[in-house]
C-alpha positions, 0 to 999 in steps of 0.5 A: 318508261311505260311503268312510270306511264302506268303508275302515274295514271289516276285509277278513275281516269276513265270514270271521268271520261266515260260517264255515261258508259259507266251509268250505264253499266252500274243501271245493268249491274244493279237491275241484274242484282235485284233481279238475280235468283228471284222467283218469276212464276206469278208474272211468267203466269201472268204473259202466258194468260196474255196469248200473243200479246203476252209473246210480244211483251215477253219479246220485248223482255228477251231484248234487255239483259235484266229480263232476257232470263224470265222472257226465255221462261216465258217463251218456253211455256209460251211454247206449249200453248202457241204455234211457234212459228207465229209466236217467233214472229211476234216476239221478234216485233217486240224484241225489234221494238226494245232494240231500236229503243236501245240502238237510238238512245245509244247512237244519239246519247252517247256519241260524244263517248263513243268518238273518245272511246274509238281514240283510245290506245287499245282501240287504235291498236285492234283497229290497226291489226285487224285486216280490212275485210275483217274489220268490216264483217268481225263487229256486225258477226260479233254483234248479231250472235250477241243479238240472236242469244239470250245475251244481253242484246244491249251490248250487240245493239251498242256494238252497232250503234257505234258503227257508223255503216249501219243504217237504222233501216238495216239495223231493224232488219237485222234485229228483227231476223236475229231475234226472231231466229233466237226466239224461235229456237226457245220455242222449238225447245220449249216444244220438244222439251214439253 
């Protein structure tokens, strides 16, 4: 019975149903492509020559998976001319800054998805399985250590756009923390490592 489920399926099924979740994915597939293994050292000169303007810039850059590998870079020379400590502050702001800009464009482009997605068997299943109190901490903990990382914090940020007990009053807090705690360890390392 299942196999005759699973070979009647169309392949694209979720193409169609998910199409901007698919958009979305192909924008991060070709950015990381483009980007991948290019030499950086002409712009990374360029933020670090900014002071900390260029740390809110780099901010802004440790946010989004594409740039999230040269704004490390950056953070980690940043390291050897700034105070780490304000610099991790600054660099927060702008990676908050890149977050809620995610955070909203998913909360609000993708809501339609996001209540189709939630309908699907394998989510229907997990949701089932997992225990309550589990359930409510398992996807902000997941979220905010994807968030804290170099990671992609695309997928931490839409993990909790689809949640729908996150404000975005608590979410830029939140971010904010994260993200500061992620730059100030690229910056401590970049310190001890000079």
């Amino acid at each position: 019975m299942y196999y005759s489920k699973l070979k009647t399926m169309h392949p694209f099924r979720y193409l169609e149903k998910y199409p901007k979740f698919l958009l979305l994915f192909i924008t991060f597939l070709i950015a990381y492509l483009m980007f991948y293994g290019k030499d950086y050292a002409p712009f990374r000169d360029f933020i670090a020559g900014l002071g900390y303007s260029g740390t809110f810039v780099a901010g802004i850059m440790f946010a989004y998976g594409f740039t999230a590998a040269p704004a490390t870079a950056v953070f980690l020379i940043l390291a050897q001319h700034q105070n780490i400590y304000l610099a991790s502050l600054i660099g927060g702001l702008g990676a908050l800054i890149s977050d809620l800009f995610i955070f909203s464009f998913i909360r609000l482009s993708f809501v339609n998805e996001i209540r189709k997605l939630s309908k699907e068997k394998i989510v229907r299943y997990f949701n089932g399985r997992l225990p309550g109190r589990l359930k409510e901490y398992l996807l902000p903990v997941v979220a905010g250590f994807i968030i804290a990382s170099p990671l992609p914090d695309e997928i931490g940020v839409a993990m909790l756009a689809a949640s729908k007990v996150i404000s975005t009053k608590i979410f830029s807090v939140v971010s904010y923390a994260l993200n500061t705690i992620g730059i100030f360890a690229v910056l401590f390392i970049g310190k001890i490592f000079a």
